[in-house]
N, C-alpha and C positions, 0 to 999 in steps of 0.2 A: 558417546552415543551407544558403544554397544553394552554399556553398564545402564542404560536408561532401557536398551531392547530387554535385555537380560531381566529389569526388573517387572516389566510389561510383561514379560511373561510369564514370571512367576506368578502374580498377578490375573494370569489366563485373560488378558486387557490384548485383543489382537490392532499391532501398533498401526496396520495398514487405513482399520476402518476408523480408531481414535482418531487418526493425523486428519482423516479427510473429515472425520465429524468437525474436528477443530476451523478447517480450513469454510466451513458449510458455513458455520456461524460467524467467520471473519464473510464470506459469503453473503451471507444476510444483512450483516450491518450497514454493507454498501447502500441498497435501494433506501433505510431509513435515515441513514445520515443525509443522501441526494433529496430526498422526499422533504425533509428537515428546511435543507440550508432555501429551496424551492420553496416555499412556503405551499408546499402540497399535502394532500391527507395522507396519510402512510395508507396505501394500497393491501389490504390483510389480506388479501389472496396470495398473497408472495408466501407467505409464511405456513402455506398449508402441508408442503412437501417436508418440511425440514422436520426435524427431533425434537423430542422437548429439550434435550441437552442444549442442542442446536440453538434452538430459539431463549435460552436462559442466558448462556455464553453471548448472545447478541444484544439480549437486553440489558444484559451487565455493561458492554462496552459501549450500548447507547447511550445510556445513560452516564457515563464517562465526557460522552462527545454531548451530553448538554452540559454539560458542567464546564466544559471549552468556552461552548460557544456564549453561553450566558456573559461571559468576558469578553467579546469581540465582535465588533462587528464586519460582517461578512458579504460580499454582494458579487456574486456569482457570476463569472464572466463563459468558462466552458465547465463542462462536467463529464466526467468516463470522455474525455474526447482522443480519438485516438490522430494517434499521429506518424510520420516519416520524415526519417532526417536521409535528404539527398548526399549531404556530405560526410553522414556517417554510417548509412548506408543500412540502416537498422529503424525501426518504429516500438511507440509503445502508448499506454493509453493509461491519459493522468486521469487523477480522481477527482482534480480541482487546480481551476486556475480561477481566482478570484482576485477584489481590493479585499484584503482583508488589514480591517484599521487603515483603512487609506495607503496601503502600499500592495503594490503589482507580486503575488504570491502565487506560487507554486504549490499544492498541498497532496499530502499524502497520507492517509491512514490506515492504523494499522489494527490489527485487534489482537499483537501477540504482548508479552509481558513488558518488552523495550523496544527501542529505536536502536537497530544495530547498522551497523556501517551500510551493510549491503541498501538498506532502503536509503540512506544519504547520498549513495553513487548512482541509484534507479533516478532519484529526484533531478539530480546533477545532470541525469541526461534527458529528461524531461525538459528541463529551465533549456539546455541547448536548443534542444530540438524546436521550440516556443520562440526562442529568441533567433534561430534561423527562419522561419517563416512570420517576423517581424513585431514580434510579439512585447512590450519589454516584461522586465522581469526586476522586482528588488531586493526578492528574497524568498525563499522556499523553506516550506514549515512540514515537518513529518510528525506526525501524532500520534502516540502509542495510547488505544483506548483498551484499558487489558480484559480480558473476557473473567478475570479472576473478580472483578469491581472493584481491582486496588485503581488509587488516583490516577489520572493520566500522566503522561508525560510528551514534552515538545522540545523537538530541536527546530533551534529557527538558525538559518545559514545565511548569512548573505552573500558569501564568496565561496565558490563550488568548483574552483579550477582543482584541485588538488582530486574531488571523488570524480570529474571531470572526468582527467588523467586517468585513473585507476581504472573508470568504466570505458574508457578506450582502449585500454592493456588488455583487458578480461574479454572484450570485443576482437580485440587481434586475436589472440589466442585462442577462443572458438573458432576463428574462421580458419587458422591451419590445423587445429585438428580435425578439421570438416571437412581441408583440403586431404592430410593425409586420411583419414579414416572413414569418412564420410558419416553418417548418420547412426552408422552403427558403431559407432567409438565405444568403445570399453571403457571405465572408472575403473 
């Protein structure tokens, strides 16, 4: 990371406003992938605030996410719904729970290069939280639409005990450094 700030700089590329441009256009692709799977007009008011980077970056990765979906079929049970787990004591808010192909799916997308662990263990406590308020579940699907318009990529999981585990660890562990430190914990 600090051989990638380092180069950004040389560069004169300030990495604070890149990172959040990048994160604008994973940003954007939310309302048109939802607009999409919704059989809704895509709303062009959304799009008036962002960059042209912005909106390039999101066009690339929509067009990713038709390329998906043109492969599957999809029928929309929640969307952005946000949620709370009583027994874990923590909330988060999926991007899709759908039948996708006729099976009970978890979904998640992304608009960076790959599918890394971290969003395998977010979905994993997603699928819990879904299946604690009675929900079933057969399998969770995380999709990387890249803003670069290389191919997409999907991991489909159907057993999530393992990122489960890991996102209860990482959950413990926030919460003693919050007991010892409180909010202002240092890195």
């Amino acid at each position: 990371l600090d051989r990638w700030h380092n180069y950004m700089g040389r560069m004169m590329i300030d990495t604070e406003v890149y990172v959040r441009s990048l994160a604008n256009g994973g940003t954007l692709l939310h309302p048109a992938i939802e607009q999409t799977i919704r059989d809704e007009v895509f709303d062009k008011d959304i799009v008036a605030s962002f960059s042209d980077a912005e909106k390039d970056w999101a066009r690339k990765s929509y067009r990713q996410f038709l390329a998906w979906k043109a492969d599957h079929d999809v029928v929309p049970l929640l969307m952005e719904h946000r949620m709370v787990s009583e027994a874990m004591r923590c909330g988060g808010t999926l991007d899709l729970y759908a039948e996708v192909d006729g099976k009970f799916t978890v979904m998640d997308w992304k608009s960076s290069a790959s599918v890394r662990n971290t969003h395998l263990i977010q979905v994993a406590a997603y699928r819990a939280m879904l299946e604690e308020s009675g929900s079933g579940v057969d399998e969770v699907r995380v999709l990387s639409f890249p803003r670069t318009g290389k191919v997409w990529t999907e991991h489909v999981i159907v057993d999530t005990a393992e990122h489960l585990e890991v996102f209860q660890a990482a959950l413990g562990l926030y919460r003693l450094l919050q007991s010892k430190w409180g909010t202002k914990a240092k890195r």
